[in-house]
C-alpha positions in Angstrom: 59.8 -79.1 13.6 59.4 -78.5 9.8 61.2 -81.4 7.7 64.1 -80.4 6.1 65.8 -81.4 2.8 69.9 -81.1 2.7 71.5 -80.3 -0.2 74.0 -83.4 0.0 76.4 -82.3 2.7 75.5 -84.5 5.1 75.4 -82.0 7.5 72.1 -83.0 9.8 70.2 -79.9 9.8 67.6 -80.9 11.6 68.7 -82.9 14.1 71.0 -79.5 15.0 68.5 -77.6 15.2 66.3 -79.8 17.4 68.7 -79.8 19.9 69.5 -76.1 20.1 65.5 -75.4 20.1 65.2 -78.2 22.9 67.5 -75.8 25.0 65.5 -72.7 23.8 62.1 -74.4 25.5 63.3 -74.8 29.1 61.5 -70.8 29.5 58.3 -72.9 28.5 58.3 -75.7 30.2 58.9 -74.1 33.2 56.4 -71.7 32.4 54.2 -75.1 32.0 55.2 -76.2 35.1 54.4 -73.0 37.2 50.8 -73.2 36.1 50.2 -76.7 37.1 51.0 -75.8 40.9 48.8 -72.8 40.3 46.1 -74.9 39.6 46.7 -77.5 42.2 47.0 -75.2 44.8 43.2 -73.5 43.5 41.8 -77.2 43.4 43.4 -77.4 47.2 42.1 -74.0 47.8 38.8 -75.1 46.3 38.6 -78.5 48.9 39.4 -76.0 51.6 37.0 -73.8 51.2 34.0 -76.8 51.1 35.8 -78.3 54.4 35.2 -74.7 55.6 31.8 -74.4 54.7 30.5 -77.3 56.0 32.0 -76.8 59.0 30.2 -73.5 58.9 27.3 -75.2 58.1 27.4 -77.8 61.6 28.0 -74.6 63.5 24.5 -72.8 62.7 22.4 -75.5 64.3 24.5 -75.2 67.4 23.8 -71.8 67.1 20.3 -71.7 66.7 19.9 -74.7 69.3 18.4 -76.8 67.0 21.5 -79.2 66.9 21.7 -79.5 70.8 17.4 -79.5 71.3 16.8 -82.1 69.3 13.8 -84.6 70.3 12.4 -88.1 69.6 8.7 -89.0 69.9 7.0 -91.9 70.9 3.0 -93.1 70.7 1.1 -95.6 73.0 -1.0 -96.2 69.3 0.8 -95.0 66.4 -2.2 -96.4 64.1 -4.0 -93.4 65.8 -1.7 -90.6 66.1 1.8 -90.3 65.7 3.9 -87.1 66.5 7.2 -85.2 65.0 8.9 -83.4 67.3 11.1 -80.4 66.5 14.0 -78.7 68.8 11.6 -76.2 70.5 8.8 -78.8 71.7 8.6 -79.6 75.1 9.7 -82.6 76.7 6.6 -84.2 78.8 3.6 -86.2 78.2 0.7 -85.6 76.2 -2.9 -87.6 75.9 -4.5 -87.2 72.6 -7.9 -88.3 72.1 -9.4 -88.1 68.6 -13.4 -88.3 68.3 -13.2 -87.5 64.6 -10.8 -86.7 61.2 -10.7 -84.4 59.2 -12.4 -85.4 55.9 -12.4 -83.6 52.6 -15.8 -82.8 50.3 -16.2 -84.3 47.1 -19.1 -84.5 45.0 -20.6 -86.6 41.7 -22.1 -84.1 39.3 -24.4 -85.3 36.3 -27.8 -83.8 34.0 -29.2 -87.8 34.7 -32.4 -87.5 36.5 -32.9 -91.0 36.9 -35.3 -91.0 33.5 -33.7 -89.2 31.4 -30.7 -86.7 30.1 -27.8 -89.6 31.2 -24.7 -88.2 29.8 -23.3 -91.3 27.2 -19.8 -90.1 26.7 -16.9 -87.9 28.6 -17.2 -86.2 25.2 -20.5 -85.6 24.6 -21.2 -81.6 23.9 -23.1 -80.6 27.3 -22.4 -76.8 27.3 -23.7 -73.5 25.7 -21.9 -72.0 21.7 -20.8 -69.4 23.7 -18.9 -70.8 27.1 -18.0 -68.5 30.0 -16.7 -68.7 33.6 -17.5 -71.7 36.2 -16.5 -70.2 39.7 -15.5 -72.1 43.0 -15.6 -70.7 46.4 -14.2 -72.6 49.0 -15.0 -72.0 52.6 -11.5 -70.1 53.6 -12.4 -67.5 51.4 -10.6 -68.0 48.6 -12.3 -68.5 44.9 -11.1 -70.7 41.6 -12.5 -69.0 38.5 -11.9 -71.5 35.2 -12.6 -70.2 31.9 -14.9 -73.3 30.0 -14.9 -73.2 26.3 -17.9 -73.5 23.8 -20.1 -76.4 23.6 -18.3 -77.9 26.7 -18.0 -81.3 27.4 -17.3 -82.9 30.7 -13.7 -84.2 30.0 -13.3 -80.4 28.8 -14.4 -79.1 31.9 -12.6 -81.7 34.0 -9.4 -80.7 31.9 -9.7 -76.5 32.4 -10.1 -77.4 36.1 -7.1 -79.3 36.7 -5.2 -76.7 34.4 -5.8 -74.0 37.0 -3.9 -76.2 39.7 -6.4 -74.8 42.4 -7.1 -76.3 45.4 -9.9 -79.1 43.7 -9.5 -82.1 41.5 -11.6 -83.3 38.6 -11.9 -86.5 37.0 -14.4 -87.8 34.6 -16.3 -91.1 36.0 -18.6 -93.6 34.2 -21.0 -94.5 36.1 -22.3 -97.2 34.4 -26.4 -97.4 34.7 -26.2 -93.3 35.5 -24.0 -92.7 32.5 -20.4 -90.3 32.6 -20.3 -88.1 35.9 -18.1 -85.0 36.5 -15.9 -86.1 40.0 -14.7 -83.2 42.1 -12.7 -83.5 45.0 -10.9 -80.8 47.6 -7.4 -81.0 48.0 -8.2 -79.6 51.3 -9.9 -81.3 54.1 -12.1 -79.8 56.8 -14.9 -76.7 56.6 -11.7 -74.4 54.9 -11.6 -77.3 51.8 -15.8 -77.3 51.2 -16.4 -75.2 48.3 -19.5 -74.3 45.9 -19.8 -74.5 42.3 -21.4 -71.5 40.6 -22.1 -70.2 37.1 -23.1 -73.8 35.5 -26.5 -72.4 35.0 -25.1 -69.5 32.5 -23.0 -72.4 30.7 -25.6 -74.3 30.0 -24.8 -77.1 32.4 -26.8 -76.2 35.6 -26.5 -79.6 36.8 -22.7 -78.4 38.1 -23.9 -75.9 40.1 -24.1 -76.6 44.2 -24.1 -74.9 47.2 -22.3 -76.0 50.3 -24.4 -74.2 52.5 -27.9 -75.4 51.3 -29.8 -78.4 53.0 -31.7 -79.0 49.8 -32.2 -82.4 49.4 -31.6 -82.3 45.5 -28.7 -80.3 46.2 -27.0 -82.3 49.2 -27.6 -85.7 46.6 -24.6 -84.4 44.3 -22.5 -84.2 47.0 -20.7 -87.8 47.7 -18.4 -86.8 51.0 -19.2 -84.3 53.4 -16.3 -82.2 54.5 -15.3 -82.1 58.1 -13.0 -81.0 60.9 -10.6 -82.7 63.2 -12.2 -83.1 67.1 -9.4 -83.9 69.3 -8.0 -83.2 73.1 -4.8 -82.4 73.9 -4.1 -83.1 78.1 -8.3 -82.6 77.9 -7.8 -79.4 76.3 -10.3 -79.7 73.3 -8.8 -78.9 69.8 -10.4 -78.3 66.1 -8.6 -78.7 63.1 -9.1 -78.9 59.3 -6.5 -81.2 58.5 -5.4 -84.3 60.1 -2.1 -82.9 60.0 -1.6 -80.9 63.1 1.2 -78.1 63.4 0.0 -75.0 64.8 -1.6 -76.4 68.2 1.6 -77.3 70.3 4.5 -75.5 70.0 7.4 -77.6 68.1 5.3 -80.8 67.7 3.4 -82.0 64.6 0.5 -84.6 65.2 -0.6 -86.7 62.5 -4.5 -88.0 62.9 -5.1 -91.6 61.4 -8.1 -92.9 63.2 -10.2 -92.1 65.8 -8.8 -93.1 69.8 -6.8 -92.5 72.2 -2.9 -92.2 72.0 0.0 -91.3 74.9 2.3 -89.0 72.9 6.0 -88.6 74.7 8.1 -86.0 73.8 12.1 -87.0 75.4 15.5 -85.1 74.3 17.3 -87.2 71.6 20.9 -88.1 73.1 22.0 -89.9 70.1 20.8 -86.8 67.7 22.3 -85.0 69.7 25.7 -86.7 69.8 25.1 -87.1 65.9 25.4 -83.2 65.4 28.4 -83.0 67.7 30.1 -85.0 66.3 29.5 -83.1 62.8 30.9 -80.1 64.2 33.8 -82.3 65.8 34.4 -84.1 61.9 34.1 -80.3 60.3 36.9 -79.3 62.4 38.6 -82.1 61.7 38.4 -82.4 57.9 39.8 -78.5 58.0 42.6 -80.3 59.2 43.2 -82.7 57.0 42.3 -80.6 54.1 45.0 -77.6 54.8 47.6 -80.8 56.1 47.4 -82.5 53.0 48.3 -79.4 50.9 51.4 -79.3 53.4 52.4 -82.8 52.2 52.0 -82.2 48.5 54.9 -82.7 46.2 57.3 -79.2 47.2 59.5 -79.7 43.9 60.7 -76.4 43.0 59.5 -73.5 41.4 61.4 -71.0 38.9 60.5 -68.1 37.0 61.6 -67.3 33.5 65.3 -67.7 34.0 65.5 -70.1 35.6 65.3 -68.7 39.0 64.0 -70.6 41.9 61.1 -68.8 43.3 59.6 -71.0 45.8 57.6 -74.3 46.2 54.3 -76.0 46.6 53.9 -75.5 49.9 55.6 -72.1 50.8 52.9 -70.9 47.9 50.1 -71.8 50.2 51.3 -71.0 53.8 48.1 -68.8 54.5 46.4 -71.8 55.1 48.5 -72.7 57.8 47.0 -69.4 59.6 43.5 -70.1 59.2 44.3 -73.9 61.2 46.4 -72.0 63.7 43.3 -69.4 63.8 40.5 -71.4 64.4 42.8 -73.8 66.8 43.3 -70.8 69.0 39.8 -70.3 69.4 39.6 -73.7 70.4 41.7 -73.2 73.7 39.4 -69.3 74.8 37.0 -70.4 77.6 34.1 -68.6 78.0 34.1 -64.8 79.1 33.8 -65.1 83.4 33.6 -68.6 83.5 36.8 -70.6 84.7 36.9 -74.1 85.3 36.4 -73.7 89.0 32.7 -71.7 88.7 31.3 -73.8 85.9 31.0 -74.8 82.1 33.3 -72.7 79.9 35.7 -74.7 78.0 34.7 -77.4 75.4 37.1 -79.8 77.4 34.4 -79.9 80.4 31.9 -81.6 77.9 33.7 -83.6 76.8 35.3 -82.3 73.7 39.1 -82.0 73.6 41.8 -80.9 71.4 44.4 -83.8 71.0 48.2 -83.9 70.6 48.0 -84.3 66.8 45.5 -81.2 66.7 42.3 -82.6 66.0 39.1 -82.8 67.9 37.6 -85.7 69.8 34.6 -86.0 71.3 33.9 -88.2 74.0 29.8 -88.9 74.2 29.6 -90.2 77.7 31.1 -87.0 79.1 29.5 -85.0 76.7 26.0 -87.0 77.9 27.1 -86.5 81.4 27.7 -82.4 81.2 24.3 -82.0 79.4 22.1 -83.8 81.7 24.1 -82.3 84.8 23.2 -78.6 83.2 21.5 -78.6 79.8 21.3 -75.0 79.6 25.2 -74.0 80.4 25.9 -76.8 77.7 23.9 -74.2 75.2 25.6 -71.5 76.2 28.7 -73.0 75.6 28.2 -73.1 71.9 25.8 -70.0 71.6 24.7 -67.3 73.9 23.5 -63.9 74.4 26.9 -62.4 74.3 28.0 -64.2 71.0 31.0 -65.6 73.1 29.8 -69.0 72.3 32.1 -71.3 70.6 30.0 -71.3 67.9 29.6 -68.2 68.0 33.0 -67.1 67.6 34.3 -69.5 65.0 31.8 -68.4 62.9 32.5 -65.0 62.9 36.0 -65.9 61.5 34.6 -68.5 59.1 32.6 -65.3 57.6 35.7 -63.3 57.4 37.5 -66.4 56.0 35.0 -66.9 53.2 34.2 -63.6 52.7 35.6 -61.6 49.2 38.3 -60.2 51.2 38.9 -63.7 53.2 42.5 -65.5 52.5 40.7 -68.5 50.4 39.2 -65.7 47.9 41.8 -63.8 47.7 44.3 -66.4 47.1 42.4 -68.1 44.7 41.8 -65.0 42.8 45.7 -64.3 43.0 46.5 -67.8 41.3 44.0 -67.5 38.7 45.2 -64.2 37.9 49.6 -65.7 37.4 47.6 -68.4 35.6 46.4 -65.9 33.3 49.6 -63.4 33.1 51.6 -67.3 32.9 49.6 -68.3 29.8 50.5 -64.9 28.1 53.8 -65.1 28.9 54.0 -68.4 27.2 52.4 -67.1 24.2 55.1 -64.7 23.5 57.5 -67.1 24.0 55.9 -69.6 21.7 55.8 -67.1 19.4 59.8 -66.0 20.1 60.9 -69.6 19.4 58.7 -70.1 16.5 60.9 -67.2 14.9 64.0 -68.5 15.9 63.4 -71.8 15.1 62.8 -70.3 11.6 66.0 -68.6 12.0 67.9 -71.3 12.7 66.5 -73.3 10.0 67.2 -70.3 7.3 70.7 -69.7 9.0 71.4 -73.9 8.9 70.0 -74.6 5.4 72.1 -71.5 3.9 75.5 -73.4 5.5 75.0 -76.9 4.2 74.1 -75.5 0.8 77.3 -73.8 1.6 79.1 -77.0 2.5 77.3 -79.1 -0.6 78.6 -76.3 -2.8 82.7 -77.0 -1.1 82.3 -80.5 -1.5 81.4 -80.1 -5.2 84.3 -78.0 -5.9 86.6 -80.2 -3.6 85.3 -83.4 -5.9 85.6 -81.3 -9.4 89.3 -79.8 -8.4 90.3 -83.7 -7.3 89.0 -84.8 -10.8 90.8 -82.5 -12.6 94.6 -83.0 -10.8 94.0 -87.0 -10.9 
């Protein structure tokens, strides 16, 4: 409100007009009003939508099996092997006997001869004015090719190895009595991580160059490791690997090679992994729940348009949401397609999982234990199965339509943010309405009590005279 000045009538301009434009705001403020419930019901809309995706997200490991095939390992000697066992390893025993490791190659590279050329600094310029191309061919066929500058040195060399990020490492090591020594190490172990260095010669630094396949004794003297493959049985079914890290031998189960021995391996179904992820999907539900309850029993104070008008609340706003609960509850209560209760697994309930009075989920482990040891497989199919009439199955289907561009939460949300914008227009124009009348007033206001100053002047002048 602009300050006013009166011309001496005592008439309060101001205040006047701050009450009629307190009257003239009542379109604002319950434009005001209108988008704050637009905006809590997208922040609702928002919390609903992540309740819905993670249930979503629960329902693809029952799906793929994962959730329900889940396994534990154990080892006889887990200072020799130890084993990670994923949902489609088989459960049984399994003897592993390791007569070797893997190992990977390294070698010590230097021009020292014993006599003479000991290198005296990881600086020292060892290379040609020109530099050129040091290649590396490792044994699975693949080859490193580093670019080495002019007058080379070996921290240089070390340097444009490790910037190629290949599979070797190079370090510069003093030696001591042999002087600085060019370190190279595979990142790989086994016959596919031995490589051979080639083009030193050209460079001017020969003393790099090695062959892996030579039996030379001067060449086999820079090499410091020898590489070599894992030797292991499975159940006496012999094995060779280049990496102590085994993954492609048994179907589902990693085996990790520390020494060498002998180690049981037992591969058993997880029940309490198992339970774990069933319960996830049982929370997911659940949260739903909450999520689209808790925007029922927000604040339902009333909503008016423009004039005043009362358009609707909070929660009538939002009742879509009621209909995805009510939708995915409904599924909830469909058995399986040819399976009663009578001729076997088809309804949640028989494993254990029930809807309650209050509509949530509960699960109830023992039964849930009981029904998949009974008949693991029907347990599967109860979630997921070849006809996609799993439970899983089918409330994902509507979770994709729910979420989808065309599902209620999008479209919804998309509708609010669209009355927030037309809202914040609106109150633009009136803004601007009331700043004009407000000017009005002011103009219309300030014209009277010059009017009434210019009475009370004449009033005082005329009294002056007569007395």
């Amino acid at each position: 409100m602009a300050a006013i000045t009166t011309a001496g009538s005592n008439f309060d301009v101001q205040g006047l007009v701050s009450q009629l434009m307190s009257v003239e705001q009542a379109p604002l403020t319950s434009s005001k009003n209108r988008i704050n419930t637009y905006n809590n019901q997208v922040s609702s809309l928002g919390k609903l939508k992540s309740a819905l995706s993670d249930f979503q997200t629960s329902l693809r490991g029952l799906i793929s099996g994962s959730s329900l095939n889940a396994n534990k390992t154990d080892s006889s000697d887990a200072s020799a092997v130890k084993a990670n066992a994923g949902s489609t390893a088989a459960s049984g025993t399994y003897v592993v006997n390791v007569s070797s490791l893997a190992a990977a190659q390294t070698l010590a590279l230097t021009g020292y001869d014993g006599s003479s050329g000991k290198i005296t600094s990881n600086t020292q310029s060892l290379g040609n004015a020109t530099g050129g191309d040091l290649s590396i061919a490792f044994g699975s066929g693949t080859t490193l090719n580093v670019t080495i500058g002019a007058n080379a040195s070996l921290q240089s060399i070390s340097d444009a190895i490790n910037a190629k990020g290949g599979d070797v490492s190079a370090s510069v090591v003093n030696s001591g009595t042999d002087g600085y020594k060019l370190a190279l190490s595979s990142k790989k172990a086994g016959n596919d991580g031995a490589f051979s260095v080639t083009g030193g010669a050209a460079l001017g630094v020969g003393f790099l160059d090695f062959d892996r396949s030579s039996s030379d004794a001067a060449n086999l003297a820079k090499r410091t490791a020898a590489p070599s493959d894992a030797q292991f049985t499975v159940n006496g079914v012999a094995i060779t690997a280049s990496s102590n890290k085994i993954t492609e031998a048994l179907t589902g189960l990693e085996l990790n090679l520390y020494k060498t021995g002998s180690a049981t391996v037992t591969v058993t179904r997880d029940d309490d992994a198992v339970i774990k992820n069933v319960q996830s999907f049982v929370d997911g539900f659940n949260k739903i729940k909450s999520q689209i309850d808790g925007m029922y029993k927000q604040s339902s104070s009333q909503v008016t348009d423009a004039n005043g008008k009362v358009v609707g609340t909070a929660v009538r706003l939002d009742s879509g949401a009621r209909m995805i609960m009510q939708d995915l509850t409904a599924e909830m209560t469909v058995g399986l397609a040819g399976v009663s209760l009578e001729s076997g697994l088809g309804y949640l309930s028989q494993a254990g999982i029930s809807l309650q009075k209050d509509g949530n989920l509960k699960l109830d482990s023992e039964a849930f234990k009981k029904a998949l040891n009974k008949d693991s497989t029907a347990v599967y199919k109860l979630f997921s199965n070849s006809n996609a009439d799993g439970y899983a199955d089918r409330l994902n289907g509507k979770l994709n339509k729910m979420l989808g561009p065309d599902g209620m939460v999008q479209v919804r949300t998309d509708s609010l943010n669209l009355q927030v914008t037309y809202e914040k227009q609106k109150q633009d124009q009136i803004q601007a309405r009331l700043d004009m009348m407000q000017k009005r007033y002011l103009t219309q206001f300030s014209s009277l009590d010059a009017a009434l100053a210019k009475m009370k002047n004449q009033s005082s002048y005329m009294a002056s005279m007569l007395g």
